[in-house]
C-alpha positions in Angstrom: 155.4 96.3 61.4 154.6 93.4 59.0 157.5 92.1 56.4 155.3 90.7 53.4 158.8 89.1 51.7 158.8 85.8 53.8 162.5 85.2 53.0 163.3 88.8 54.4 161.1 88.4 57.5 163.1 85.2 58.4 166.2 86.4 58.0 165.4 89.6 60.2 163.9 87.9 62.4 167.0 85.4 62.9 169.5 88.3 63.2 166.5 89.8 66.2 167.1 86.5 67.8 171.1 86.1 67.3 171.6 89.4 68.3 169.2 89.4 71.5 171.2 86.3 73.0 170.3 84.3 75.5 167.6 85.3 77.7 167.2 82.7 80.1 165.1 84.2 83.1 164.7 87.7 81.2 162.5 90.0 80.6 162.2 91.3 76.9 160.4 94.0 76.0 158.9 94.6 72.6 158.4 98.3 71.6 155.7 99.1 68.7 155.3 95.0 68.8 152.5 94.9 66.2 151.0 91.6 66.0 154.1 89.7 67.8 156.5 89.2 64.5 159.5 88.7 67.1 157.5 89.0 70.5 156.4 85.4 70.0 159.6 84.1 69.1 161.4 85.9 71.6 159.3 84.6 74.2 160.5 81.2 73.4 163.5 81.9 74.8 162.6 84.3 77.6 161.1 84.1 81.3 158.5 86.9 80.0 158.2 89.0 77.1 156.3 92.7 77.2 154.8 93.7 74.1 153.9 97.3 73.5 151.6 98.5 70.7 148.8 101.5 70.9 146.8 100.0 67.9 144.0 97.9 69.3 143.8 95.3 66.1 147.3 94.9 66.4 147.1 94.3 70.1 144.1 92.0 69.7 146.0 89.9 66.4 149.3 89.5 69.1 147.1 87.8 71.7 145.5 85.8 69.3 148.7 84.8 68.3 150.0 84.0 71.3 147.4 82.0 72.3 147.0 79.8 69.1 151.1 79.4 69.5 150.6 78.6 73.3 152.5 81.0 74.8 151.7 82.3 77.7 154.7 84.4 78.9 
């Protein structure tokens, strides 16, 4: 999943995050993560975040992403 419209990803993203809570000492899981659109941001807030994804670019883009956002969870 990638949202092009920048104004539409925010705002989906921010009801992902309102809606998910607190997390605190969670873990969140991520099905069909992609390259981390809420993943990374949900990590943030949780202990640990499991991404899932079976395409290997999208996989490889997530870690990169990660890593250039320094998160490590």
């Amino acid at each position: 999943f990638f949202q092009t419209n920048t104004a539409g990803a925010e705002l989906l993203l921010a009801q992902v995050l309102e809606m998910a809570g607190p997390l605190e000492g969670a873990l969140a899981l991520d099905l069909f993560c992609g390259v981390g659109t809420f993943a990374l941001p949900l990590a943030r807030r949780a202990e640990r975040v499991l991404g899932l994804e079976v395409a290997p670019q999208s996989v490889e883009a997530a870690r990169s992403n990660a890593a250039r956002n320094r998160i490590t969870n």
